[in-house]
BAVODREN-180095 format. One line per field, with one value per residue (C-alpha): x, y, z. Coordinates in nm, 4 decimals. Layout:
N
xx <- X	...
yy <- Y	...
zz <- Z	...
This chain:
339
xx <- 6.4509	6.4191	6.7945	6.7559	6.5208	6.7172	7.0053	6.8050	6.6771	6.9495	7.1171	6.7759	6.8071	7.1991	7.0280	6.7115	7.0263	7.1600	6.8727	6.7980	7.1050	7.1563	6.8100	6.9138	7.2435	7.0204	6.7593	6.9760	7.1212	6.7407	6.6505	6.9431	6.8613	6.4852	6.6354	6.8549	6.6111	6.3857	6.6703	6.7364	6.3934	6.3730	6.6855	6.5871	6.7068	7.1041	7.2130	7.0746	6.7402	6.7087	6.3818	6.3453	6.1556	6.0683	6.0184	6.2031	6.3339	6.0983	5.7970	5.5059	5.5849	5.9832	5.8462	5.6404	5.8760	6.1853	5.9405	5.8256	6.1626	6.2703	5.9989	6.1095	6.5019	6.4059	6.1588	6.3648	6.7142	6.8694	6.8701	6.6874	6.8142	6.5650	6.7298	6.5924	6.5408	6.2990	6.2016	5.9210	5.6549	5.7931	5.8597	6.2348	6.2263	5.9337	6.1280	6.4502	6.2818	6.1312	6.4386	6.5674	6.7064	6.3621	6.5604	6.4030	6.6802	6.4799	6.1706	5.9801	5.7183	5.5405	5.3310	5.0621	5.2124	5.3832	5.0438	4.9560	5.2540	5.2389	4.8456	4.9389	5.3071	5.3533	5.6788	5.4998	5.7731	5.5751	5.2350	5.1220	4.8939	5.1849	5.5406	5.5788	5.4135	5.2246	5.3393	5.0500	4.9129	5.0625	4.8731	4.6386	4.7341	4.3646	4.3076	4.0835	3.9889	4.0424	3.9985	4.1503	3.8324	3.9683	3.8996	3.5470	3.3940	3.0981	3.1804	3.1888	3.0803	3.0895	2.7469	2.8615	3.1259	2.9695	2.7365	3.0667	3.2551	2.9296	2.8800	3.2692	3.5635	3.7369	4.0888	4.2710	4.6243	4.7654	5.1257	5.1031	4.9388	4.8346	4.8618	4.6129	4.4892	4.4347	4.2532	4.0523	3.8793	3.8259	3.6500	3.4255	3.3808	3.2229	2.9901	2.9206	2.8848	3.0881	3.3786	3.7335	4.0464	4.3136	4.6636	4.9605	5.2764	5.5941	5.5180	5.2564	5.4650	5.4519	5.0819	4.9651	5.1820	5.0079	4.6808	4.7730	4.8721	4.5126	4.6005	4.4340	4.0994	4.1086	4.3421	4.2619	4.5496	4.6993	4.6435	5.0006	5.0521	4.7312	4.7043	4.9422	4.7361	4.4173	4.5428	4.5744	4.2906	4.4260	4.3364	3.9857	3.8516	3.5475	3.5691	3.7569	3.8213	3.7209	3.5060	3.8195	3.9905	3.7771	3.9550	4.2100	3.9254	3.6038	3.3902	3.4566	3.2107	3.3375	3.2424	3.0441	2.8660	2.8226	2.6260	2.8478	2.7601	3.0800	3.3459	3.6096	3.9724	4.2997	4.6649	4.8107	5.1306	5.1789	5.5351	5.6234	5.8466	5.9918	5.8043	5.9575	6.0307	5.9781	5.6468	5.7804	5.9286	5.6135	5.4661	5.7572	5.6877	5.2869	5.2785	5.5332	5.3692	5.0033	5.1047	5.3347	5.0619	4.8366	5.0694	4.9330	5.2730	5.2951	4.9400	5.0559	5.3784	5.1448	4.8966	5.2041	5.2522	4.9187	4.8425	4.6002	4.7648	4.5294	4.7210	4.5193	4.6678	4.8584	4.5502	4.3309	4.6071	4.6501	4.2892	4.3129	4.5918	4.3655	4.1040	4.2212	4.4470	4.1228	3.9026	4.1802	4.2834	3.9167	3.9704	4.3075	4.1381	3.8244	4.0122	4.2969	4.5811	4.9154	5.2894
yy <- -3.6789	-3.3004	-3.2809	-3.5879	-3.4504	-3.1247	-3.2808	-3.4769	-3.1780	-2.9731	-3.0859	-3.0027	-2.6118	-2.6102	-2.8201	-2.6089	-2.2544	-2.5383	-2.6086	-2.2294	-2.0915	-2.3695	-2.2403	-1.8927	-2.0039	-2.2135	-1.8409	-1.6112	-1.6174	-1.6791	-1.3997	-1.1392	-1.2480	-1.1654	-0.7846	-0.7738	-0.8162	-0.5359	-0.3268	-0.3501	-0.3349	-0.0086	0.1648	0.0824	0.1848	0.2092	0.1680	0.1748	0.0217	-0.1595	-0.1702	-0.4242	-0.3462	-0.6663	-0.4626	-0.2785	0.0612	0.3819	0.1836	0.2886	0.0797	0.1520	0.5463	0.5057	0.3290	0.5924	0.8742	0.6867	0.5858	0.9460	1.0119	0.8023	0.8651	1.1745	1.0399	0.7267	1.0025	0.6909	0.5954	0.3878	0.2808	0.1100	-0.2121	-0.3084	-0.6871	-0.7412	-1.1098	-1.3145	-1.0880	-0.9835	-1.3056	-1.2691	-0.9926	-1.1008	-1.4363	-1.2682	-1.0465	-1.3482	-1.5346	-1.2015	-1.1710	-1.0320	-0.6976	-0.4342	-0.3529	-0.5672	-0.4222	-0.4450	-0.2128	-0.5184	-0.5207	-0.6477	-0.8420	-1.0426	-1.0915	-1.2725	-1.4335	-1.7447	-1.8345	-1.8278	-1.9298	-2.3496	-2.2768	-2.1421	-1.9647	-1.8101	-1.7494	-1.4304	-1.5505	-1.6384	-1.6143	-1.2329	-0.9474	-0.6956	-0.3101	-0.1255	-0.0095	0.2539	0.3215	0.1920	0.2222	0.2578	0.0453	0.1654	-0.0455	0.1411	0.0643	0.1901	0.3848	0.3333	-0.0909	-0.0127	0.2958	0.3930	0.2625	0.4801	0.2986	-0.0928	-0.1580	-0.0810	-0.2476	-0.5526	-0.5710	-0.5117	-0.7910	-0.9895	-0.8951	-0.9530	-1.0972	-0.8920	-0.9477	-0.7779	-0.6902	-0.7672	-0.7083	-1.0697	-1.3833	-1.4046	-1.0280	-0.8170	-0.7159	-1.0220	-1.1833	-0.8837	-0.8751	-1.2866	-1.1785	-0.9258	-1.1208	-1.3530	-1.1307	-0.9502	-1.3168	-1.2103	-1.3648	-1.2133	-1.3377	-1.2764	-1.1643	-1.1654	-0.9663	-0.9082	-0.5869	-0.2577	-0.1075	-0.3838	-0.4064	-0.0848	-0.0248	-0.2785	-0.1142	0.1988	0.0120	-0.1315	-0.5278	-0.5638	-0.3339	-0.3344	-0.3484	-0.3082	-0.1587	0.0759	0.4054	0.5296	0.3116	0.4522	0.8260	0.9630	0.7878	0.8716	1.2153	1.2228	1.1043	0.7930	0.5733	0.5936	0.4872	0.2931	0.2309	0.2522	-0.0379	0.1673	0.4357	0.6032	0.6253	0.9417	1.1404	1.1513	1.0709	1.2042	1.2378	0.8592	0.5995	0.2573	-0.0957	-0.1272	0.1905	0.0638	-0.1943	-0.4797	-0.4056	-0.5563	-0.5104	-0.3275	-0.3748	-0.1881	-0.2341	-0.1702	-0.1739	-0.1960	-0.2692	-0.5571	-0.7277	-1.0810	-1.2696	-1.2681	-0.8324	-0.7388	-0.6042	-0.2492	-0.1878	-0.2868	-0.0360	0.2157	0.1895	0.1302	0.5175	0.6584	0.5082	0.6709	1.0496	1.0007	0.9544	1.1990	1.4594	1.6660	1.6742	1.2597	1.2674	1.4963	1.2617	0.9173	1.1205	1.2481	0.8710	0.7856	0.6314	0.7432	0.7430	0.4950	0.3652	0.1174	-0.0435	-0.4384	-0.6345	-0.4464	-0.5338	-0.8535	-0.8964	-0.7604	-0.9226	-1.3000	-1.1717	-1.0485	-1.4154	-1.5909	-1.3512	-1.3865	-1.7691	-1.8741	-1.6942	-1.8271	-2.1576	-2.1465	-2.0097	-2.2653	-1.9840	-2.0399	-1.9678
zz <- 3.5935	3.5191	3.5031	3.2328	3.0178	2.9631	2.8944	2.6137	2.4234	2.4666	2.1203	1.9574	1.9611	1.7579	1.4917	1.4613	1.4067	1.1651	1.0088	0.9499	0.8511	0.5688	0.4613	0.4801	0.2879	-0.0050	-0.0314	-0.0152	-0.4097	-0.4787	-0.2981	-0.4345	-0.7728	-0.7220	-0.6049	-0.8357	-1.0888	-0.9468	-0.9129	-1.2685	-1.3697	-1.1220	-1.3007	-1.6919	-1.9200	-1.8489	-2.1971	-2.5494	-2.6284	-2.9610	-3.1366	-3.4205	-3.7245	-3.9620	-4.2388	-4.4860	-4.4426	-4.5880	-4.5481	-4.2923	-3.9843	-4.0324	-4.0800	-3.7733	-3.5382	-3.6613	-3.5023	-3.2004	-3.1320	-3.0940	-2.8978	-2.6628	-2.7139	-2.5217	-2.2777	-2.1292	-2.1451	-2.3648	-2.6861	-2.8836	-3.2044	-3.4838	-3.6378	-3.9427	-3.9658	-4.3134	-4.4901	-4.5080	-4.4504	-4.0621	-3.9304	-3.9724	-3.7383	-3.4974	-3.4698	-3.4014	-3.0949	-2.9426	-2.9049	-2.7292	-2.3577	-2.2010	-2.0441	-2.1781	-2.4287	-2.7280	-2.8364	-3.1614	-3.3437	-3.5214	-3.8073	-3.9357	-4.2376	-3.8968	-3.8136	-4.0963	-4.1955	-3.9372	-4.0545	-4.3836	-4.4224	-4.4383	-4.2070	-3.8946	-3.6907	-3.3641	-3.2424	-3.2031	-2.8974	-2.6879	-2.7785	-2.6942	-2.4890	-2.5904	-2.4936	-2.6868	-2.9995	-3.1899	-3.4834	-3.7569	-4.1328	-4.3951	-4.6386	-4.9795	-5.1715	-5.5825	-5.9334	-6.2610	-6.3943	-6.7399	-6.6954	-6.4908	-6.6723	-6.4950	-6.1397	-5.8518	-5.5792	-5.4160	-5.5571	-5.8834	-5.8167	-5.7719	-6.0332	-6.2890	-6.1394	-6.1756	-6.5557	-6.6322	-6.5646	-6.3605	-6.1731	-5.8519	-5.7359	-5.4259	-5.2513	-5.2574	-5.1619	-4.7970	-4.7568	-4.5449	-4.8799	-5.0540	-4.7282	-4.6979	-5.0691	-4.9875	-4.7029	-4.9309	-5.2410	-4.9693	-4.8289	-5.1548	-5.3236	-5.6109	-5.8635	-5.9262	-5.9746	-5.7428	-5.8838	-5.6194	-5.6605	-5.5050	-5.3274	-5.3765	-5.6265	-5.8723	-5.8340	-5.8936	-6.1914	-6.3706	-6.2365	-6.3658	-6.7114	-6.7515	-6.6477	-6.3408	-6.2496	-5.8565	-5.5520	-5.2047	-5.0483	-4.7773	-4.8140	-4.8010	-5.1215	-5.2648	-5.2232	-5.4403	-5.7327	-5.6016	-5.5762	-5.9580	-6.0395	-6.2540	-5.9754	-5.8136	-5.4586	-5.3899	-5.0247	-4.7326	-4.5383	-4.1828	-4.1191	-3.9499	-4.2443	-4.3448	-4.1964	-4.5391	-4.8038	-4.6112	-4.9729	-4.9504	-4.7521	-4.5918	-4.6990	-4.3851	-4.4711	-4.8319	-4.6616	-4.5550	-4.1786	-3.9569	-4.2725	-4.0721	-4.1941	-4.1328	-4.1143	-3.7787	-3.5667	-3.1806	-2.9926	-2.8461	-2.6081	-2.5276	-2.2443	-1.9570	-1.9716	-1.6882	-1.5709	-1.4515	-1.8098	-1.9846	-1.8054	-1.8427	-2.1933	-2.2359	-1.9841	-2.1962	-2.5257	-2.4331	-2.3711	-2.6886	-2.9213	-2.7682	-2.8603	-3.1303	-3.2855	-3.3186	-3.4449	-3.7651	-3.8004	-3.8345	-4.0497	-4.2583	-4.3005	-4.4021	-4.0221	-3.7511	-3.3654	-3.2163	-2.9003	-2.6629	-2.3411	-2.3686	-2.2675	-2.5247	-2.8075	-2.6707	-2.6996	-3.0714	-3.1332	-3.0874	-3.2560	-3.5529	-3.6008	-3.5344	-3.7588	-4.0938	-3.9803	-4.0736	-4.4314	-4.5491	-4.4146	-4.5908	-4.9122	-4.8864	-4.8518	-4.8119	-4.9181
């Protein structure tokens, strides 16, 4: 019976190798993929890294990602090249990095027109919640808002301001409709519970030339757009949109210090990656990113710009990132806002 029995079982032990090695066959692509991968991951970057700017070239964020990128040109010991891709407020660009390989080789210094663009835009490309990663922070442009003293004689502060708007008609420039701008003074003439008229343009320039000229009295605008008029004194600033933004007007106060506690508005930029980057580069870049703009050297170049360095970590911008779609969502909704 014993002699039975073995010879029962005995074809039970080839089929149990069998069974293994076909298993071992079926993993083991899975498996060199998955370390091939980390490999990869281990030795980026191997070649050129592109980084996508949605905007124009000469403007802040293209400034800013030209001087980051060089930055890290010499930190990663490979280049990285901007590639301008401007249109519809960022989303040209922001669309064309999400649809990406996610290698490490596509990055993006977005903006915060891109930001805006998909809550106020009727052609929604991408989410900003969801359809990329965030690296980190990078910077975060002022906004002041400033009047032609020649239209509002007399006005030298946000309380002042308010009472003119409420005496007479008065009308402000944006860079256009749904900009950071023009969602921002919705967002005050709420709180203040005053009238104006909103005026959109095609851009800054366009809108503070006809501020200069007398045809609109206000604007509410970055501060790299602003200074050079401020400077001259045919332009005047009321308020700054932060309290950070002292630093390059200190004699002026913020809206929030003005009295509209919780007013805090800026412009900003972080870089970004398509989902699916591996984790190791994402955190290649966020280390690399964080001594960069504590340098004191990158801190003149953003404040040459008209920015502040103000890096914080990806779940920080991520976090931001929500927030501030939520926080301008709820105007362009309330105000009926879109392109």
């Amino acid at each position: 019976m014993k002699l039975h029995r073995m010879r029962e079982t005995e074809p039970a032990a080839p089929r149990r190798l069998l069974l293994k090695s076909c298993l071992a066959a079926g993993a083991a692509p899975w498996l060199a993929s998955l370390s091939g991968g980390a490999n990869a991951a281990s030795r980026w970057p191997e070649k050129t890294v592109r980084m996508v700017v949605a905007f124009p070239a000469g403007g802040p964020t293209d400034a800013t990602a030209r001087l980051v990128a060089q930055k890290l040109t010499g930190a990663l010991g490979q280049s990285v090249i901007v590639d301008n891709r401007p249109g519809a407020s960022g989303s040209i660009g922001t669309a064309s990095l999400i649809k990406s390989a996610p290698d490490g080789y596509t990055v993006s210094m977005f903006g915060m027109p891109a930001l805006v663009a998909p809550i106020v835009y009727r052609n929604n490309q991408y989410d900003v919640r969801k359809d990329f990663t965030c690296v980190a922070s990078v910077y975060d442009l002022p906004l002041v808002l400033m009047i032609n003293p020649l239209v509002l004689p007399g006005v030298n502060d946000l309380k002042g301001f308010i009472a003119a708007a409420k005496a007479q008609p008065v009308n402000y420039s944006t860079a256009g409709s749904g900009s950071i701008g023009h969602l921002a003074m919705e967002q005050l003439k709420d709180m203040g519970g005053f009238p104006m008229q909103h005026v959109g343009y095609k851009g800054s320039a366009p809108a503070i030339t006809d501020l200069l000229g007398g045809q609109i009295g206000a604007m509410f605008v970055d501060l790299v757009a602003a200074m050079p008029h401020i400077r001259s004194g045919r332009l005047k600033a009321l308020a700054l949109g932060s309290a950070d933004a002292r630093a390059f007007l200190p004699e002026v106060p913020s809206v929030a210090q003005q009295g509209f506690a919780g007013f805090n508005v800026s412009s900003w930029s972080g870089l970004i990656v398509p989902n699916g980057t591996p984790a190791a580069v994402v955190t290649r870049l966020d280390s690399e990113l964080r001594r960069i703009l504590a340098e004191a050297d990158t801190k003149r170049g953003l404040e040459n710009i008209g920015a502040l360095s103000a890096y914080q970590p990806p779940e920080v911008m991520k976090r931001r990132m929500a927030s501030e779609f939520e926080r301008w969502n709820k105007v362009a909704s309330e105000k009926d806002i879109s392109i």
